[in-house]
N, C-alpha and C positions, 0 to 999 in steps of 0.2 A: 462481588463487584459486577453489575452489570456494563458491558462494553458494547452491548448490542440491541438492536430493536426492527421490527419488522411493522412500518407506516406502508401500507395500500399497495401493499407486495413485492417492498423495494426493502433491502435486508440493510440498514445503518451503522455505521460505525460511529462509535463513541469519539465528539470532539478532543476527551478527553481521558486518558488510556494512562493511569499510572499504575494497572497492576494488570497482568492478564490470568483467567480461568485458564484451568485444565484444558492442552490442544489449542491453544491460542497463538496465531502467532502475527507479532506487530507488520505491516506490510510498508516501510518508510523510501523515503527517494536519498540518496544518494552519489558520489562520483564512482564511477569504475575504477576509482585506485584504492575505494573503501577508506579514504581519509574521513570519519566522520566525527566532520570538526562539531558540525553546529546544528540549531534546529533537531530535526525527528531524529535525525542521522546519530549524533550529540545522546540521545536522550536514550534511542536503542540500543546504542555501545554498555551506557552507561546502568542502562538497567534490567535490559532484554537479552543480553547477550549476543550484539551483532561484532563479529570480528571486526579487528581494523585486518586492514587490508583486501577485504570482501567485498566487491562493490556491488556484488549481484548474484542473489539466490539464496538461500536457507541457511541461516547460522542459527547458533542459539534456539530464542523463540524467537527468530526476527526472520524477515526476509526482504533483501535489499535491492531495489528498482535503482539505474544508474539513471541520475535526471539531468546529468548537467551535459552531457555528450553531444545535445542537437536532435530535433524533431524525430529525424531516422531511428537512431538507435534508441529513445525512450520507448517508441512503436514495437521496435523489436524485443524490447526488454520487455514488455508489456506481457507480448504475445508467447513469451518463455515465462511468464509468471504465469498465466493460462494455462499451460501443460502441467507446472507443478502444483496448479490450484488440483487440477481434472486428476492427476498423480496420485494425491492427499487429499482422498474426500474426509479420512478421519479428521484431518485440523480445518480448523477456521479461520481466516483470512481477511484480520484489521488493516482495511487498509487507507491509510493517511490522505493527506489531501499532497499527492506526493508531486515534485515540482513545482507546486505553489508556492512556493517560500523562496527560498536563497538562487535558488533554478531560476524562477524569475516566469514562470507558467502563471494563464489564469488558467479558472476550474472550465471556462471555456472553451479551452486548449485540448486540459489534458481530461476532462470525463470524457469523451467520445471513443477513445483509445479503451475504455473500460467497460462500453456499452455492451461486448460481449460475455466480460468476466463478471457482470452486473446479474446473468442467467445464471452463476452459477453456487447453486444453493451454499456451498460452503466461503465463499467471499460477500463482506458487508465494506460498501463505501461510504465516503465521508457524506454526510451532509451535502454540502456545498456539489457535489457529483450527481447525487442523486436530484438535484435540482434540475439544474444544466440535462441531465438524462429526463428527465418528466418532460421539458420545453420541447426535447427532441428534435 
């Protein structure tokens, strides 16, 4: 299964992610009390192996961004996904269109927060990020 592709030197994530390759790991949004009722949250419990109770960092093959906390702290979480991407150059870093959904983010909100994780070769963003990042 391809999950990934590299258009005009921007690394993409697959809209659509129901199995991942060797070293892969799904990148979804999340609460910090890791209830993950629904959406990506929902779907990496149920497939990827993200903990309940986890609201943020590497479980499983997942790793979970808190979306629902407020501007601040998705920044921050952000920028702790950052360390562990730069951490883990062995794995690969799907990462969702994460706060868009249930959070209640547009992609214009939250790809900017991503424009540095965007440089680095082992993280691929959604679509929709890598747009919003070209407009710049």
């Amino acid at each position: 299964m391809k999950n990934t592709q590299i258009v005009e030197g921007y690394r993409i994530a697959s809209d659509n992610i129901s199995s991942l390759n060797d070293n892969e790991i799904f990148v979804f949004g999340s609460n910090i009390h890791g209830m993950h009722g629904g959406g990506a949250a929902w779907y990496a419990h149920k497939n990827f192996g993200a903990e309940w109770g986890v609201g943020e960092g590497l479980t499983g093959r997942t790793y979970a961004l808190p979306t629902m906390e407020g501007d601040a702290s998705l920044k921050k979480a952000v920028g702790n996904f950052m360390v562990c991407a730069r951490q883990h150059p062995e794995l690969t870093f799907l990462v969702t269109a994460v706060g868009c959904g249930i959070a209640g983010y547009t992609p214009q909100e939250v790809a900017p927060l991503f424009k540095e994780a965007s440089e680095l070769e082992n993280v691929y963003l959604p679509q929709t990020f890598v747009d919003v990042l070209r407009k710049g």
